[in-house]
N, C-alpha and C positions, 0 to 999 in steps of 0.2 A: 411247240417252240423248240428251238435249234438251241445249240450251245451256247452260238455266239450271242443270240436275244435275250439266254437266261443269263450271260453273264455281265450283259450292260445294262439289264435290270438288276443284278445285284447291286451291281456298281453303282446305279444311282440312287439306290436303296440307300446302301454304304454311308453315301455322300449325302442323303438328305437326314439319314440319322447324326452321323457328325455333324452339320450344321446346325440341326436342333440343339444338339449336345452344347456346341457352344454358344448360342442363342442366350441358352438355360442357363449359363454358367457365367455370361458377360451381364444378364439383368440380376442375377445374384450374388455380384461380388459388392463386397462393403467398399461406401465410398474411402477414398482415403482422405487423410486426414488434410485438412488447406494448412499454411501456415499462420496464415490470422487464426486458428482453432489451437494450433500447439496440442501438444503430447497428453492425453488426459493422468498423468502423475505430476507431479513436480518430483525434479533430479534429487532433491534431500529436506527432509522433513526432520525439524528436532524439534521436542515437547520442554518445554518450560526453558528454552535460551534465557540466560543471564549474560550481561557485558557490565565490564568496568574500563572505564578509559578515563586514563590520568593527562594531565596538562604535562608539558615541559621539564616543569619545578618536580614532578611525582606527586601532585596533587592531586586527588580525586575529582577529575573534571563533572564527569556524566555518568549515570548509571540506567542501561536498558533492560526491562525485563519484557517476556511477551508468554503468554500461555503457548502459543506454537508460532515455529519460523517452516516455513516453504519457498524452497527453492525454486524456480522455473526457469526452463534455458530460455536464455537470452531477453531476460526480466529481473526487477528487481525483487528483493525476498520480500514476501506476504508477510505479516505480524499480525497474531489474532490476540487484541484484549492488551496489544503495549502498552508497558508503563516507563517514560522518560523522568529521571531525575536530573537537576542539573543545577548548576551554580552559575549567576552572574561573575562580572568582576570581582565585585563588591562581599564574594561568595556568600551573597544570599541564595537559599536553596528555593528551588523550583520544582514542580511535578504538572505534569501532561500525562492523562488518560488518554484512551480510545476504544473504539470497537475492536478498526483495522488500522493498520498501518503498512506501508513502503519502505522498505529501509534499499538502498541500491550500493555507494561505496563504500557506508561506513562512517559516511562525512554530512551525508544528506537522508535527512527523513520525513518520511511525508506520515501524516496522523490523519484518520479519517473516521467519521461518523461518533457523532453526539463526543468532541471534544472538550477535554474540561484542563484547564492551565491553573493553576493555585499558587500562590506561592507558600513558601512554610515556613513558620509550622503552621497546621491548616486553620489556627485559631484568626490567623490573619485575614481579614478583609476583603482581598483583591485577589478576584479569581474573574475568570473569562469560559465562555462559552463559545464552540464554531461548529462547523460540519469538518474542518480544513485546517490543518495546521502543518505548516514546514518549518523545517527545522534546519539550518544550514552551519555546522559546525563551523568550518573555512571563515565564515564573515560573521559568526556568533550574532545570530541573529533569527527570530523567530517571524515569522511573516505569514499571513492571507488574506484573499482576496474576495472568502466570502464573508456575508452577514455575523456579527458578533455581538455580544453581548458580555459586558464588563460592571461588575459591581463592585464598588471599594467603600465599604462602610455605608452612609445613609444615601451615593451614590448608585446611580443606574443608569450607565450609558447604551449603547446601539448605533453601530456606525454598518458598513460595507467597509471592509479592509484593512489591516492590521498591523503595524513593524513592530518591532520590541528588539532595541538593540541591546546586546547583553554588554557585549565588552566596553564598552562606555563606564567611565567612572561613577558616573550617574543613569540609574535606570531609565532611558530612553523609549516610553511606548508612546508610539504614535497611532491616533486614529483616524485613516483616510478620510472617506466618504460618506457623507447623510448623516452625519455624527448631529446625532439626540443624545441630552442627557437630562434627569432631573434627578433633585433632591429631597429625599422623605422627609 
């Protein structure tokens, strides 16, 4: 072999190891992330958030607690184990459980899995059960649109969908749909 043979078998020696090389290196790079998947952190994480939010007058409106809040961009904050207090008009006091909860401006909350609404002090009678509860400060009004479950004393109702107008001088809950009730 001549020079020039041995040196265009290098050459494509060269060139078929770099090709390999990046072969290797383009089937072994990690997908990147889509953005339907998002960032695997949330931007800010705080353990045991408390809020107080007063009315107008300096009244204690609402009070949120939640075991942990998680941030994520361009999402509302996660709430794990929220507990909502809150006063109608009439400041009668209310409470809403949950697993999870949504909280997005601060105005609107969303409550999810195995929700429980009471009003207090819990000796009282009329408490509700959903998978779903929102909560819309702005229009003080509790609403959903899944299956519920409402007992008040020797009642037991069962509807599909839910309103509870707060600010209303009188407590306003309305039961949409399929509303069963009986009495023991």
């Amino acid at each position: 072999m001549n020079l020039l043979e041995r040196s265009l078998l290098a050459g494509l020696l060269i060139l078929s190891l770099a090709g390999g090389a990046l072969l290797y290196l383009e089937s072994t790079r990690p997908e990147p992330l889509s953005a339907a998947a998002g960032p695997s952190r949330p931007d800010l994480g705080i353990d045991r958030p408390h809020w107080r939010i007063f009315d107008a007058q300096g009244n204690l409106g609402r009070e949120l607690w939640a075991t942990r809040l998680e941030k994520w961009p361009d999402a509302a904050a996660r709430l794990t184990l929220p507990r909502l207090e809150l006063a109608d008009r009439r400041a009668q006091r209310w409470q809403a459980l949950a697993r999870t909860g949504w909280l997005d401006d601060g105005r609107h909350l969303l409550l999810e899995e195995d929700v429980r609404l009471r009003r207090q002090p819990p000796a009282d009678p009329l408490q509700l059960r959903t998978e779903r509860l929102r909560f819309d400060e702005t229009a003080g009004r509790l609403e959903t649109d899944q299956p519920v479950v409402l007992t008040a004393g020797n009642w037991h109702f069962t509807a599909t969908g839910l309103r509870a107008e707060l600010d209303r001088p009188q407590l306003h809950l309305q039961l949409l749909e399929n509303v069963r009730g009986v009495h023991d």
